[in-house]
N, C-alpha and C positions, 0 to 999 in steps of 0.2 A: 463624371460619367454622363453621358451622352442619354437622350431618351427617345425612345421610338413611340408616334401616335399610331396607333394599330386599332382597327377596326374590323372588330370579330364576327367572324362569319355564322352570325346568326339572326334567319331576316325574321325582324319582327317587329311592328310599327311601335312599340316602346318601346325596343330596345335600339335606337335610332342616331348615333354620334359615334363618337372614339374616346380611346381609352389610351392614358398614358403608361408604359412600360422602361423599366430601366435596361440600359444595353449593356451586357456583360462585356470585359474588357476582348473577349475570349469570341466575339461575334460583330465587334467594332466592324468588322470588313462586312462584312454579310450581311446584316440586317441593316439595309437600307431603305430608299425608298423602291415600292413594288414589289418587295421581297414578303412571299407567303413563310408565317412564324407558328408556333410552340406558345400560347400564352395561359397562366393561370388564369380562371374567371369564375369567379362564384363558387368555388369550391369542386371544380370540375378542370378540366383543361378543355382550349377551345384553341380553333383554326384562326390566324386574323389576317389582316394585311397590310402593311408597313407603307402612310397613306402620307408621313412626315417626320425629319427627326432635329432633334435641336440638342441645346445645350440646357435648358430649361424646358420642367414640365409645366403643365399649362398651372394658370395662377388660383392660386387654393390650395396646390396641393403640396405637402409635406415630401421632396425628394426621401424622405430617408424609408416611409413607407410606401413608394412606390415601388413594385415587384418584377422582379426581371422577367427577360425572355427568356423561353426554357430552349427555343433550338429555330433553327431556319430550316425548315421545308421545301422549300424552293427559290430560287433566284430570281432578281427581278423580272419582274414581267413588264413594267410600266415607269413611267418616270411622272416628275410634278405637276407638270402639264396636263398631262391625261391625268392625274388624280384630280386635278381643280373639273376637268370636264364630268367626271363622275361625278364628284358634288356637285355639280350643277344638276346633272340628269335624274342624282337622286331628288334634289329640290323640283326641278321641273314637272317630274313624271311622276311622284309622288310615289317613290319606290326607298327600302332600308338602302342604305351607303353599298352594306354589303353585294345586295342585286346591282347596284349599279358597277359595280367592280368587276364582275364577273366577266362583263366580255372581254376586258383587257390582259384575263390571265391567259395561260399557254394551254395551247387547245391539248384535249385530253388528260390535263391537269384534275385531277378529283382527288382531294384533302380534306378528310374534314376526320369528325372524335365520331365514333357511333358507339351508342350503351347497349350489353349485350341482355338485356330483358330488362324489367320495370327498378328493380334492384340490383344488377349486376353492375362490372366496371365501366368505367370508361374503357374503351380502345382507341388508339389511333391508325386511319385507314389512309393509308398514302396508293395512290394510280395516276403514275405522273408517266404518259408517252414522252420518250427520252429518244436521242439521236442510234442509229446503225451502225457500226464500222465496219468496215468490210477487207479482209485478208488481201492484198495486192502482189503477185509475184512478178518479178522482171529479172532481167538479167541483168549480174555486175559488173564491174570492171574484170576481175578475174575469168572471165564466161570464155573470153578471147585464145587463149594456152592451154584450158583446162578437156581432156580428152576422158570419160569414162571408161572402166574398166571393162572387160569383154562381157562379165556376165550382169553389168549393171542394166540390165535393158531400160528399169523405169526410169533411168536419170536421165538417159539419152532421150526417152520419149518426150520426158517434160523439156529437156535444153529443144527440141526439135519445136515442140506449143511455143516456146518462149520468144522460136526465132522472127513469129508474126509480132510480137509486143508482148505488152504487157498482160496479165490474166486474170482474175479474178481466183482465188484458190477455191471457191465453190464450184466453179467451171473445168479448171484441172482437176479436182476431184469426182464429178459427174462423167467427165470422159475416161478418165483416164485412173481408174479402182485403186484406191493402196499408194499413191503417190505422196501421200505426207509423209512418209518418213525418208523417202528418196528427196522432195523440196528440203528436209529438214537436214540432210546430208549435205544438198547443196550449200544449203547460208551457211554450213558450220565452214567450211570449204572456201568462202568468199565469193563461189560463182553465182549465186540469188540474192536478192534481196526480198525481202518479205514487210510490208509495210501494212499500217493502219489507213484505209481512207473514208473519208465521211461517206456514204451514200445516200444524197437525196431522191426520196419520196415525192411522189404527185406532179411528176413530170411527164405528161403524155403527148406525143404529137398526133396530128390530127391531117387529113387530105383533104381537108374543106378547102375548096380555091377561092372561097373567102376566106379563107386565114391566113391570108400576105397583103401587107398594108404596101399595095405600090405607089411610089413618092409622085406623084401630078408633077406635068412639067410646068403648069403655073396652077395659081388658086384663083379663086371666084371672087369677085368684090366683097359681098360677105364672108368669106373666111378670111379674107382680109382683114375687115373690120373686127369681126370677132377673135381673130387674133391681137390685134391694137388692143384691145376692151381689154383682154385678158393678161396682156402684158403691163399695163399699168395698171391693174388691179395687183398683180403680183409685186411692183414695183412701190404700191402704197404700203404695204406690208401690214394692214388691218385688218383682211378679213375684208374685204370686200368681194361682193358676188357680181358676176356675169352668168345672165341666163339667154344662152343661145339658143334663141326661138328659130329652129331651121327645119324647114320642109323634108320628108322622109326622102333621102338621097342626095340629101344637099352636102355632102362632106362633114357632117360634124367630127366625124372619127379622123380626120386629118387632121383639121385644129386641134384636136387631143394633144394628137402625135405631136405637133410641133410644139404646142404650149408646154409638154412635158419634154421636149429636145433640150427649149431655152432652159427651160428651170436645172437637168440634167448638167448642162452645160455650166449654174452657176452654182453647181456641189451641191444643189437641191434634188428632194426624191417626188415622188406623186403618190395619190392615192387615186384608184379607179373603181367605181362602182358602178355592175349592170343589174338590171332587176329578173333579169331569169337564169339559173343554171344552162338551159340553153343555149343561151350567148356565149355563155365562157368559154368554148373551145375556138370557136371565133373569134371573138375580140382578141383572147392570151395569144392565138397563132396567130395577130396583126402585130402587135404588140413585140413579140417574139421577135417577128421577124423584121421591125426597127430598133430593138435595142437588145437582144439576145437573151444570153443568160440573165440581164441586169433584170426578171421579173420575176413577180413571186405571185401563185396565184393563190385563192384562200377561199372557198366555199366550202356547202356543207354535205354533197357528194364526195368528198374524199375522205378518209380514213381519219381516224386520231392520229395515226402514225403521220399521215403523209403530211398534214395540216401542221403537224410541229415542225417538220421536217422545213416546210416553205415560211413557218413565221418565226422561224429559227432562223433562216437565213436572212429572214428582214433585219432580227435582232442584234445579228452577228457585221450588219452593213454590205453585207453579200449580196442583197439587191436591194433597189432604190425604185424599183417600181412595182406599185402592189395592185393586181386586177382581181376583183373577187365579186361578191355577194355582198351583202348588207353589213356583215363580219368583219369584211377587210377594213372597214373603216376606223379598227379598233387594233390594227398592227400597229406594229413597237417601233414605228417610221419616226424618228423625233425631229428631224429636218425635214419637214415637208414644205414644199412651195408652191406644189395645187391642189386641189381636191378636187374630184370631177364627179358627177353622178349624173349616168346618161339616163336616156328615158325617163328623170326626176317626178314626172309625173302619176309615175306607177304606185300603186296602194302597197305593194310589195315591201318597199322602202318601212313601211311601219311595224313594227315587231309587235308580234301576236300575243308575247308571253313577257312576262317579266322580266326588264324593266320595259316597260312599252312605249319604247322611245321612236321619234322618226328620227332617220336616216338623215334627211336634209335638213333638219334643225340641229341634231347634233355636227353633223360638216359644218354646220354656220356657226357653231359657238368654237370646234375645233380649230374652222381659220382664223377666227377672232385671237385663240388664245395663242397658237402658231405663226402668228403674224404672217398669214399665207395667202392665197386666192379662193375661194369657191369655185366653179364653173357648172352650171346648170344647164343641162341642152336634153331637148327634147321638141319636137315636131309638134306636139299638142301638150305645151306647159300647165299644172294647175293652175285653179283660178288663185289659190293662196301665191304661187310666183309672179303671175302675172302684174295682182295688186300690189306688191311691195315695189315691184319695178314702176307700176304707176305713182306710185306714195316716193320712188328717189330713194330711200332708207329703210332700214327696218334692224332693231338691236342695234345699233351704235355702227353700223357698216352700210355701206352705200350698195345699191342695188340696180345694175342697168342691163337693159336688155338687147341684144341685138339681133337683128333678124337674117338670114340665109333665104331667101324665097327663091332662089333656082337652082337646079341640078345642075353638075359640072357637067360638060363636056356636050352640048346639044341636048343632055334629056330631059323632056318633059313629064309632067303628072300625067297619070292615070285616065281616060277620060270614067266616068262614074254612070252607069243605069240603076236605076230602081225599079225594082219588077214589084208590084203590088200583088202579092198571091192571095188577096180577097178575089181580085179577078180573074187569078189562073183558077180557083176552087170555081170562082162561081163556071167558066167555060169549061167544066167537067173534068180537069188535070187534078187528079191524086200524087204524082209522083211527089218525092224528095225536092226534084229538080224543075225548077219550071221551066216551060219552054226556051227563052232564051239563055237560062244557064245548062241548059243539057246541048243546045245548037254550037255555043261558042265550045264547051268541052271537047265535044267532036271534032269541030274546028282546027282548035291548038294543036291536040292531040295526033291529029291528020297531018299539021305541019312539021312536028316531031318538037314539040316544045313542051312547059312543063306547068302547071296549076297549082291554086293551094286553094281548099278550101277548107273554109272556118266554121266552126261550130261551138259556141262556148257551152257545152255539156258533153260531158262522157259516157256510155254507155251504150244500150241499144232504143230502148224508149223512158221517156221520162218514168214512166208509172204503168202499172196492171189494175185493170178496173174490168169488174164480171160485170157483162152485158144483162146479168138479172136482175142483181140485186142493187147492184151498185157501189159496190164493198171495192176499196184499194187499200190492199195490203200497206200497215204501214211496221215501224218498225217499234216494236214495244219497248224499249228503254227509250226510244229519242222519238219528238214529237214531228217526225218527217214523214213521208212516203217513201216506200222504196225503192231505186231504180234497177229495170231491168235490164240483165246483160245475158245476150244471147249464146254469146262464146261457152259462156260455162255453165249457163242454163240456170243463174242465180237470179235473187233478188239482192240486192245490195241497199246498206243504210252509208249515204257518204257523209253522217256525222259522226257517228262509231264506225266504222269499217266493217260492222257484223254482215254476216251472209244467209240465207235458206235458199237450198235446194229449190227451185220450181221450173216449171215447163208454161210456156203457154200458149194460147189457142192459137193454130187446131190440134196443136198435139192430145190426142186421145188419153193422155195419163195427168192432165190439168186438173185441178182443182179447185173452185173457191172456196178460200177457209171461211168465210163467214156463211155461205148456201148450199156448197156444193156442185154448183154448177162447175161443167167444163167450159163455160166462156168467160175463161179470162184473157182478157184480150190487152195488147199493147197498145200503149196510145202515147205518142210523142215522139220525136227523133232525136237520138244522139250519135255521136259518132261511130262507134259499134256499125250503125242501122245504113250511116252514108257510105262506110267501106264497103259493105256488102253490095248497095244499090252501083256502086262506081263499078264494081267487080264485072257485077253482070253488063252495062251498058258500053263500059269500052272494052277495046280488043282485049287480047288475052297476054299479049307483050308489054301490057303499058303496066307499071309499076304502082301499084295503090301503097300508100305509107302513112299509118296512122301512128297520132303523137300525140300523144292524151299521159292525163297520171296513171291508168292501166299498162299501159308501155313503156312507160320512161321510170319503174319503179326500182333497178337494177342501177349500179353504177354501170354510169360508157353508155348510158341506154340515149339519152340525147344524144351526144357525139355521134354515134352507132346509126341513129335512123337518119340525120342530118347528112352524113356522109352517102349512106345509102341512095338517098334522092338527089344529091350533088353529083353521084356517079352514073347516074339514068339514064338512060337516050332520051326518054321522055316517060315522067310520071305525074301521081298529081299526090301533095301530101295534104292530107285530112288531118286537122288539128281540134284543139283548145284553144285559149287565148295565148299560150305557150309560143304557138306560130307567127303571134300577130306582130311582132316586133321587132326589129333589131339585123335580122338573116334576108343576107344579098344574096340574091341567085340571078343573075343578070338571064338567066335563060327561061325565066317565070313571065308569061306575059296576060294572064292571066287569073285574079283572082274574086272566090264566090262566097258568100257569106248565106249561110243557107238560111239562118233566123235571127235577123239584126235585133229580135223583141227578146230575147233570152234575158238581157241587161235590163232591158228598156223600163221592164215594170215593175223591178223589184222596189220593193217599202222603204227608198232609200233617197233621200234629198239627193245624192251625189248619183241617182242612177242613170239621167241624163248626160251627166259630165264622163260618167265612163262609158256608156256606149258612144260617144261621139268620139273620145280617144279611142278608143279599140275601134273602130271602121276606119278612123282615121288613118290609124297605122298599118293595119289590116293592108287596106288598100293602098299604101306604100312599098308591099313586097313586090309590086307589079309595074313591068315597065322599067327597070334599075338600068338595063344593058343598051345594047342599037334601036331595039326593035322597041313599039311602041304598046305600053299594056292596055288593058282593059279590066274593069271590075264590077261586079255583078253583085248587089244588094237586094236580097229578098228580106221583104217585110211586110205585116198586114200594118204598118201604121206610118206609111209614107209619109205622110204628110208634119211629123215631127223637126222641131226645128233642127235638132240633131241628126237626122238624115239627111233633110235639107241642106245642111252647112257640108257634110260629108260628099253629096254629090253634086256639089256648084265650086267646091276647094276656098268655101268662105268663112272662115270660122265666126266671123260677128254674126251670120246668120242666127247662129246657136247662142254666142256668146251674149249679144244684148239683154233676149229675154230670161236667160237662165240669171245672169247676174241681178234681171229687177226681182224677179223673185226671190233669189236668194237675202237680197237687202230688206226686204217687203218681209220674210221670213226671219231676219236675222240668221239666219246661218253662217259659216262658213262663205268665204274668208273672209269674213262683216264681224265673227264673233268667234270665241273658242269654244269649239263643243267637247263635253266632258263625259263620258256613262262611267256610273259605277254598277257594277253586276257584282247577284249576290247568287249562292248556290248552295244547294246540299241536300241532301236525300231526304229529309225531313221538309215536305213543304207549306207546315204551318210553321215552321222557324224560319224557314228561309220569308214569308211575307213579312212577320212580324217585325223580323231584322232587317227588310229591306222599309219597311213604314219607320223605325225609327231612326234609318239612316235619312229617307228624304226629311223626315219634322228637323233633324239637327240641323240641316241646310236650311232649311227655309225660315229656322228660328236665329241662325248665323246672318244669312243674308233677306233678313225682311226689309225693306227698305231702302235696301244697297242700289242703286243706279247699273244698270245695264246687266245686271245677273238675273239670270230667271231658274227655275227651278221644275221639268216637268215629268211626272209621274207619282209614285211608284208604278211599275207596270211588267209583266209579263212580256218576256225575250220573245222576239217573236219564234225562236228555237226556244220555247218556254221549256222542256226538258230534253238533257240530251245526256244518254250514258244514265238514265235514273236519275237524276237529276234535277229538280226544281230549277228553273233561273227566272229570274226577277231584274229589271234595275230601272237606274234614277237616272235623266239626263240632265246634262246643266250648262247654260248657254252662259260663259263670260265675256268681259269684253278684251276688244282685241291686243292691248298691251299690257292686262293681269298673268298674275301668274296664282292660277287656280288648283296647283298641287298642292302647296301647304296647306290651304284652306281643306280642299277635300281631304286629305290625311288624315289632320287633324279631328275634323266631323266623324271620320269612321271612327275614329280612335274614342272619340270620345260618345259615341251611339254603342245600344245596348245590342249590341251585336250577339245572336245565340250562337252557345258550344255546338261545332259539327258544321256552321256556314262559312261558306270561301268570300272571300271578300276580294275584287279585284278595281281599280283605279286606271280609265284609261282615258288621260288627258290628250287633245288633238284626235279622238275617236275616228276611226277608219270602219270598222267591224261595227256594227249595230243591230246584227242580227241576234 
């Protein structure tokens, strides 16, 4: 008898490996590897997942009381491969086996045992999104001789539908009332046929005329090169990475194209990753439109339904190219030959929630174990790619880079201005807009062309503060301020999404809640605040379109406003950082960034590195087409070296001294930085649990060479949702693997009942 190692779906840091199970002769086909199972465990029945199976179970233990499987729940989802990269991610991320499994199952898949009060049974809860089939009528061979009766009317109706093709019998039946049993006379008859056909889900076309990838009648020395790089990286079959450093409109999305033609060409598939939903109806309609139906897309705007529907068809070998979100990188593709992940240098790539793995480490261990490529492209690479490609290696895979510094076809960058609006204030200018970005708006505008400006915040003003007392609203369960939005005449908390009613000055029905007073006044600008000011300055033809997470909270809501501005005579779209990346409008020759410091000062070693990628790219939307852009950077603090690099197109400007600091600092890409956050409504447990998690660290590694240990300390969102949050950072060095260590220390620290305990190795988030 055969035995299955199945690993039960129960995350909990000791309860942390697999467990042998014997396979009934009766499930030999089906409980394989990936396949969700039935197993007893502790005197309860539990979900697991079938993660290995042999002829032997593991050594110690007695086949004869080892205990079978009671049933299979679902089919595989995953194969060997993917399970050795799970174990890895659980070891990496310092997350149970179980959470690392989870992305690999089938979307909309939810199985697990739920007990129906403290003493009641066990249940089992199966919600598995399953495929469509849909009723197909056509005509048969018989259809040719066969004449209805005179008072048949409905058969003739439907022979007459039939005579355009084939029909959907939902659609015969929406026109045409009462036709089932007239179709159902037909096929008795031989003139219908009536068939099953799958219907895929989550296939929508889009009118973006960026989304047709037209084939260049040649390529550019650098995508030349970058394709060579990429070819013998595919060719080592190691897992070796290419990170194609190429200027915003240098082709990188051609090299895609072609590097996934060859691999296509050699019965291999790809993997594609972009970092905004945004993108995706762009890139899948480039994509679409050189390799067709062969695509599958997979993000987390579309349905449970539709999402099985498209990693269904990965499964089934129906498509061999997969373009998505962070997600896709977890499709059931088991012949891969590239892995791509554009923009790599986006924060996006790292997952917020359990398991908290990044994006591009696991693509790096995936090509390792896939013997495939990596490809890394991005316009402004992090410093962690940068360094490895300096270093030659990194993980047992060779790492090079190469660079794309020109636009195809004559075009050039962007020329860059910095308007310092310490000087527009001090020469009496209040607006939004300082003089020369309100002069060039008119301008474009005037020529019938189209703008984008950026603002990384949403709403209408940052914050409400009464001119008496000085009181700004903030929001009572989370330690933030609230923003105001003038649309709905709210206050908004964007850590909980809670809301209050209010008005503010001069509206006559304001209030300060802490005085009384009616001067509460707005103070700060968010996007809200620039549609309005756009409204009123230009004509009344010109199309204002704002793209924020207020906007885009609908499915099709991106697609939807992107299209919109694609079809304009002339608009200008007002964004987030949602804007700043990735979207060709050859007809944009203008772009404004109203507040480059939004980034610039947040409490965050890496907040220089991201405001220099966002202006960077930013200011790549502009200029793509004939005509030549311009872009317009307001800011009171010009003289940073990250504006600097941004409006000179030099990245070492920035690059040198951010990197000596960072060395001087230890940070990042020098070291690996680790937070553990601790939380819970009780905020004398959550300190005490959070003091004895950093003593177990620091009594682990006293001594130890290059680990350091700082805090306990207060999140700087110290409560959110009622909430206490606390944690510990912890700087290691750069070729440890600091997940088991950390695990372990929680595990073994007196952690109080009612605290959340979270472990985020490679930390993004430190708020």
């Amino acid at each position: 008898m055969p035995f299955a190692e199945v690993v039960p779906d129960i995350p909990s840091r000791s309860l942390d490996g697999t467990f042998d199970y014997a396979i009934p002769p009766e499930l030999e086909g089906e409980c394989v590897v990936g396949a969700t199972v039935l197993v007893p465990f502790s005197h309860r029945k539990a979900v697991g997942y079938v993660v290995g199976v042999g002829e032997r179970p593991q050594e110690g233990l007695a086949p004869h009381r080892i205990l079978p499987v009671e049933r299979v729940l679902a089919g595989p989802a995953f194969d060997q491969v993917a399970a050795r990269v799970a174990r890895w991610i659980a070891r990496e991320y310092a997350c149970p086996l179980s959470e690392a499994l989870h992305p690999f199952l089938a979307p909309g898949q939810t199985v697990r045992v739920r007990r129906d009060g403290p003493d009641g049974p066990w249940t089992l809860v199966c919600e598995k999104s399953g495929p469509v089939d849909e009723r197909w009528v056509s005509l048969a061979e018989g259809a040719s001789g066969f004449v209805p009766r005179a008072n048949a009317s409905r058969q003739r109706q439907v022979l007459e539908a039939l005579q355009a093709g084939p029909a959907r019998m939902a659609e015969l039946a929406a026109t045409l009332p009462g036709c089932a049993s007239a179709v159902s006379s037909l096929r008795e008859r031989g003139v219908v046929r009536v068939e099953e056909r799958r219907r895929v889900r989550g296939v929508e076309e889009t009118t973006l005329s960026s989304a047709v990838a037209q084939r260049p009648s040649r390529l550019t020395r650098g995508q030349e090169e970058a394709l060579a790089a990429i070819a013998r990286a595919c060719d080592a079959g190691r897992g070796d990475v290419v990170l194609v450093d190429g200027v915003t409109g240098s082709g990188k999305t051609e090299v895609y194209l072609s590097a996934i033609e060859r691999e296509l060409a050699r019965g291999r598939g790809a993997l594609v990753l972009v970092p905004e939903i945004s993108l995706t109806a762009q890139t899948v309609g480039r994509f679409r439109s050189r390799f067709g139906d062969d695509v599958a897309i997979l993000h987390s705007r579309l349905s449970a339904g539709e999402r099985f529907d498209q990693w269904d068809m990965v499964r089934q070998g129906r498509a061999h190219v997969v373009v998505g979100a962070r997600s896709a990188l977890f499709a059931p593709l088991s012949n891969v030959g590239v892995v791509i992940i554009d923009e790599e240098h986006e924060a996006s790539y790292k997952q917020g929630s359990a398991p908290r793995y990044h994006a591009r480490e696991v693509a790096a261990r995936l090509a390792r174990e896939r013997g495939c490529a990596l490809v890394l492209g991005s316009a402004t690479p992090s410093l962690e790619s940068l360094e490895r490609c300096h270093e030659g290696s990194w993980g047992g895979a060779s790492w090079t880079r190469v660079s794309m510094p020109e636009r195809p076809g004559g075009a050039v960058l962007p020329s860059v201005q910095v308007v310092d609006m310490t000087q527009q204030f001090g020469s009496g200018r209040r607006s939004v807009f300082s003089r020369p970005l309100e002069d060039a708006l008119l301008e474009v505008m005037g020529r019938g062309e189209k703008a984008v400006l950026m603002l990384n915040r949403r709403g209408f003003a940052n914050f409400l503060m009464c001119r008496e007392c000085g009181a700004v609203p903030e929001c009572p369960h989370c330690s933030t301020s609230l923003t105001y939005h003038e649309r709905t005449h709210s206050l908004v908390c964007h850590s909980c999404g809670r809301s209050w009613p209010v008005r503010a000055w001069p509206d006559p029905s304001t209030r300060c809640p802490n005085c009384g007073s009616r001067y509460l006044g707005a103070y700060g600008v968010g996007t809200q605040r620039v549609e309005d000011e756009l409204r009123a300055l230009l004509p009344p033809d010109v199309e204002v379109i704002r793209m924020d997470a207020d906007t885009t909270r609908g499915k099709g809501d991106h697609q939807r406003l992107l299209e919109r501005f694609d079809g304009a005579e002339r608009a200008v779209l007002v964004g987030t950082q949602m804007i700043a990346k990735g979207l060709d409008f050859p007809e944009v020759t203008l772009v404004g960034v109203i507040n480059a410091d939004t980034t610039l000062k947040l409490p965050d070693f890496r907040a220089a590195e991201r405001t220099y990628d966002l202006l960077e790219q930013v200011s790549g939307r502009a200029g793509r087409g004939e005509r030549a852009g311009r872009v317009i950077v307001q800011t009171y603090w010009a003289s940073h070296p990250a504006i600097q690099a941004v409006a000179s197109h030099r990245r070492d400007v920035f690059l040198s001294p951010e990197l000596a600091d960072r060395r001087e600092g230890d940070y990042p890409p020098f070291s690996r930085l680790c937070n553990v956050v601790l939380w819970g409504r009780d905020a004398l447990a959550v300190r005490r649990s959070c003091d004895a998690v950093a003593a177990r660290l620091r009594e682990r590694l006293d001594g130890v060479r290059g680990w350091e240990v700082l805090g306990p300390a207060d999140c700087l969102k110290a409560r959110v949702k009622d909430r206490t949050r606390r944690h510990v950072l912890v700087k290691a060095p750069v070729g440890s693997e600091p997940g088991e260590l950390l695990s372990a220390c929680v595990t073994e620290a007196d952690v109080r009942r009612g605290v959340s305990v979270a472990i985020d190795v490679d930390a993004y988030d430190l708020m």
